[in-house]
N, C-alpha and C positions, 0 to 999 in steps of 0.2 A: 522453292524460291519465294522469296519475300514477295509480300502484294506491289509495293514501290517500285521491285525490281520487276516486273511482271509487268505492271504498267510502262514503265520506262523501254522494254524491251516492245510492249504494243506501241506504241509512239514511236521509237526507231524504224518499225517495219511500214509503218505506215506512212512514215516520210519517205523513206526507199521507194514504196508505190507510187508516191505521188511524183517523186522524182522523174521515176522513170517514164510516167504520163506526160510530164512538163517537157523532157528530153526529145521525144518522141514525136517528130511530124504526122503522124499518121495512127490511124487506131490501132493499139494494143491488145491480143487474146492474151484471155488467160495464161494460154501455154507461152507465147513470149515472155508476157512478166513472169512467168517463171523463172526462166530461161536466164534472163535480168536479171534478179533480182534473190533468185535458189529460196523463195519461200515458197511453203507447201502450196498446194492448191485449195487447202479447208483454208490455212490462213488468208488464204487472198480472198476467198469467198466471205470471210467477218469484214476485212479491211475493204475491198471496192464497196458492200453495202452498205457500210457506215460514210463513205467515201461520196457515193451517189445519191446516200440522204441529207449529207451538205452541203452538198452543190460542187464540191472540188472534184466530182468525175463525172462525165455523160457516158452513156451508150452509144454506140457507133456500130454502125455496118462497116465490116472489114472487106474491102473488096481483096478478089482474089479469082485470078486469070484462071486457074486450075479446078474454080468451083463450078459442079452440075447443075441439075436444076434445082436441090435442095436446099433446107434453108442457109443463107448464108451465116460463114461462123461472127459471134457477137466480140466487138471488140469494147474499150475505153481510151476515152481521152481525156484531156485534163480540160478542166473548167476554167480559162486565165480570166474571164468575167467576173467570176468570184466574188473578188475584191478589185479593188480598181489604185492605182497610183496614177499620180501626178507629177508635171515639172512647171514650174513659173521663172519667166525672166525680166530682171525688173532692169530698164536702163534708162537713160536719162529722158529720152523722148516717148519711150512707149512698154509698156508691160504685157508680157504674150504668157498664154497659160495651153497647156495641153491635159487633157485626163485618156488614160489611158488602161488598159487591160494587163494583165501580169504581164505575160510576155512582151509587152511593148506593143503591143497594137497599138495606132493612136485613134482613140472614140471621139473627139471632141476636141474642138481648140478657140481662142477666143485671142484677138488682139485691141489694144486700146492707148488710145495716146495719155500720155501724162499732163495731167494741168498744170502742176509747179514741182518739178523732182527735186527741188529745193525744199518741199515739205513732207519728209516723212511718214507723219502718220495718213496724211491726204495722197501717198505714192502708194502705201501699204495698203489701204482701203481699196484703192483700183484694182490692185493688184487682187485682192480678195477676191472682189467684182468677177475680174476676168476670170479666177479661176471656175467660180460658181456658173457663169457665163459656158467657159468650156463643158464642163458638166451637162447643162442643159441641150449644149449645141451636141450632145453625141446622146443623147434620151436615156441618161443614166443620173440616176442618183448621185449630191455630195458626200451621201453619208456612207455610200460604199467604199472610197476612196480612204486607204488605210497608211498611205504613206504618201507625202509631198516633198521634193528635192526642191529649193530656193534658190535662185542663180541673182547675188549682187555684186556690186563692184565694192572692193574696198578687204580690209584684212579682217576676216570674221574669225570665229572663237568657236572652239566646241559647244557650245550652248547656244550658236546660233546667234550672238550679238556680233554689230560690226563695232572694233576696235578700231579703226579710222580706217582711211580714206583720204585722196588724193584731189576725189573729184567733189566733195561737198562736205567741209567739218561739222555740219548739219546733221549726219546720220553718222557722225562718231556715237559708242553706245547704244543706237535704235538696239531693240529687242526683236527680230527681224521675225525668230523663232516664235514669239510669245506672241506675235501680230495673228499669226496664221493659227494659231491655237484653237482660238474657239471655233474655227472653220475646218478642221482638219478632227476627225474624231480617229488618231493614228500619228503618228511618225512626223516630224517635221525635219527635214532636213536640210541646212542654210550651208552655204558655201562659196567662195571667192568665184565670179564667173570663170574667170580664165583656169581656174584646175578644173571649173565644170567642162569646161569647153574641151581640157584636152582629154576626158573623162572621156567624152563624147566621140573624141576622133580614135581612141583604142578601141573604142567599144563598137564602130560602124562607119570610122574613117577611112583617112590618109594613113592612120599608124596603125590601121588593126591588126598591121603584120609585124609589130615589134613591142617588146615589151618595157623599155626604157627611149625616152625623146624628151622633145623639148617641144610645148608648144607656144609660139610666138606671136602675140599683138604689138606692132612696130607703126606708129606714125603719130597721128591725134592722141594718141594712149598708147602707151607702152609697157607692156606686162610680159610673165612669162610662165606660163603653166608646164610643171614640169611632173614626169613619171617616171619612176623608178623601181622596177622590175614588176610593172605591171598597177601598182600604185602611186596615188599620187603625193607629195612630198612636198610637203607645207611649211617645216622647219618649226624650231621651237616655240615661236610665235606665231604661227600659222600666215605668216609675212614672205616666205618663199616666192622669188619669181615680181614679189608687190614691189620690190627695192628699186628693182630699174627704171622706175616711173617718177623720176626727177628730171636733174639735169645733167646725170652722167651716161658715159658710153652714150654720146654726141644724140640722145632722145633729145634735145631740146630741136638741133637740127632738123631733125625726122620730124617734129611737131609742125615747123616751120615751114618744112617741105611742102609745096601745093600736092603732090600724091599722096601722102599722108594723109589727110582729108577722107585717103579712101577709105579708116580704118573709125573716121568720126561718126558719133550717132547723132549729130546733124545734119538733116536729110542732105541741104543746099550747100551743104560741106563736100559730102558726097558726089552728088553733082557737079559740081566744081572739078573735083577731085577725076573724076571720072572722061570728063574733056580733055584733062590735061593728058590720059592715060589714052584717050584714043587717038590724039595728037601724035604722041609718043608711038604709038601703035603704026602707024599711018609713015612714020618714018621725018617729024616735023623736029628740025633739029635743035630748036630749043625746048622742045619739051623731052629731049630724050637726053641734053643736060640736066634738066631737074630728076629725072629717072635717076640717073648717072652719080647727082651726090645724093639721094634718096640710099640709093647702094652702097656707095661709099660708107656712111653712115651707119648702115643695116650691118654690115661687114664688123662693125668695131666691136656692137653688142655682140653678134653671133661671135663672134673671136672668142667675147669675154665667156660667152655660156660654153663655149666648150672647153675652155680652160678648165671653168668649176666644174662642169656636170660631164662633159666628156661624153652625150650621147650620139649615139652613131645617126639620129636623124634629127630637124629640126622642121616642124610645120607652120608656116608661114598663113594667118589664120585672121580671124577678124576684120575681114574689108580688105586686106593687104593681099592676102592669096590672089585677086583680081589682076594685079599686075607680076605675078608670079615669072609668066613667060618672061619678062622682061630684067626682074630683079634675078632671080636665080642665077642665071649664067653671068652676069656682073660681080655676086655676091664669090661664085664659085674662084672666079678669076683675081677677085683681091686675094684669096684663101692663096691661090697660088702664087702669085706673086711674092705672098712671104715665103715660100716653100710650105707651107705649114698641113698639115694629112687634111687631106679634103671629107670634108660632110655632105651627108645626102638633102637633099631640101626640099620639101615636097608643099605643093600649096592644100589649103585644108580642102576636103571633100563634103564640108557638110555648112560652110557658111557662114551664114549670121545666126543659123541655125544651132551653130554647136552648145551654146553653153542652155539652150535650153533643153537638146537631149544629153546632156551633162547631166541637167536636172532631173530628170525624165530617170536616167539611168541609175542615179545614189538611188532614187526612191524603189526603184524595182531588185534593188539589190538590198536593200532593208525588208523590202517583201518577202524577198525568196530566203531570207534569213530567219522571219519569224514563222514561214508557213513550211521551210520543210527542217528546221532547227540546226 
């Protein structure tokens, strides 16, 4: 066998190893990874030692119910410390950053308001701040961090520029990617919040039980994160989902709606928003008319999205999930009204949180892409 191919086949086996350490809740013997993975036992004895003088394996005690007083058998487990990834979420009032371990653990997190998110390079700098911020706050290193996911608003480009924007023609063009560069010795990866968001809810939401949905921001902002057999589906412009955030399929109404508010990243918006929802809640009958065209409203879009995408579920997400109890069963009733196949609607399980483990999540899947090939 060729040296190339010899190597090529020690680099296979040794990602299989690592693999199965990473899969693996609990410490692995030898003899499992075997078992695993059908490589010899000499082979595994080159691979764990070069393995646990990297640092990508530890030693472990394997417990085991059936053992005597002898010594206990030696297991391995995978080292997700390693390297470390990141997620960042830049919005208009505040920049949150997390650093994290391969597997997601989360080590560090850091939050911070924005002084002018009308300024770019002074939004991006914060944002740097916090993630270096996060770093410290979990006592790990920035320079272990080998992969960063960027969650902003607006239609970004493979190369990580935003190509506009709805909410600031000010970061048309920013270089979002090339901002975070000299702070990132690794991977930078920039993406439309709402596809990070609904990243975020396959991967530990509302939808982790489906592999095609829609996820929905409806009121102050209107977007539409959509997945498609497990991916997310950006379209040839990478404008997917960004289209709805005009004034068709009655968003302007929704903007206008006092519940909509709920979906604003202005705190006293929110606020606002939130009154009206507990008014509504309370059973106070003018605010469960604004609920009532809030729904109506919501009805039209979700109409349109099932038209084109046709997913069997749709997650209501971004500040909006709040008033879920209420919209849902309004939203389902228009549906029927026209006769038309009823959709599941689920409110998101992860918040305001999602699009920054959206972020969180590209960057640990560009990890697990370069460390086990």
């Amino acid at each position: 066998m060729k040296s190339a191919d010899t190597g090529a086949v020690r680099e296979f086996n040794a990602a299989l190893t690592l693999r199965a350490l990473f899969d693996s809740d609990a410490p692995l013997t030898k003899t499992r990874l075997h078992e695993i993975t059908g490589l010899s036992r000499r082979t595994l004895d080159f691979i764990l030692a070069d393995q646990l003088a990297t640092g990508w394996a530890r030693e472990a005690v394997v417990a085991s119910p059936t053992a005597g007083a002898g010594r206990p058998p030696r297991g391995y487990v995978f080292h997700a410390a390693n390297t470390l990834i990141a997620g960042v979420h830049i919005d208009h009032h505040e920049v949150r950053a997390v650093v994290a371990d391969t597997r997601g653990e989360e080590l560090g997190e850091c939050r911070r308001s924005v002084a002018n998110w009308a300024n770019p390079r002074l939004t991006l700098a914060e944002a740097a701040a916090a993630l270096h911020a996060a770093a410290d706050d979990g006592g790990v290193s920035i320079d272990a961090v080998r992969a960063a996911g960027i969650a902003v608003g607006g239609v970004v480009d493979g190369t990580g520029r935003i190509i506009s924007t709805y909410e600031g023609p000010g970061w048309a063009g920013v270089d979002v990617a090339g901002a975070f560069a000299s702070h990132i010795d690794g991977a930078v990866i920039v993406d439309n919040d709402v596809n990070l968001a609904a990243i975020a809810e396959h991967w530990k939401g509302a939808a982790a039980d489906q592999s095609s949905f829609v996820w929905l921001l409806a009121g102050s902002r209107t977007r539409a994160g959509i997945v498609i057999d497990g991916r997310a589906f950006r379209g040839a412009r990478s404008a997917a989902g960004e289209s709805v955030d005009g004034d068709g399929f009655n968003t302007r109404e929704m903007r206008l709606n006092e519940i909509g508010g709920l979906s604003s990243p202005v705190a006293a918006e929110r606020e606002a928003a939130t009154l009206v929802l507990r008014r509504a809640e309370s059973g106070d009958s003018a605010a469960l008319r604004i609920v009532d065209d809030f729904a109506s409203s919501a009805s039209v879009l979700v109409r349109a999205l099932t038209w084109v995408v046709d997913p069997p579920l749709v997650v209501l997400g971004g500040g909006i999930e709040r008033a879920a109890a209420l919209l849902v069963p309004r939203i389902e009733a228009a549906f029927a009204e026209r006769a038309l196949p009823p959709i599941e609607i689920r409110p998101s399980a992860l918040g305001w949180d999602a699009p920054l483990l959206g972020a969180l999540r590209v960057a640990q899947e560009h990890a697990k892409g370069v460390i086990f090939g």
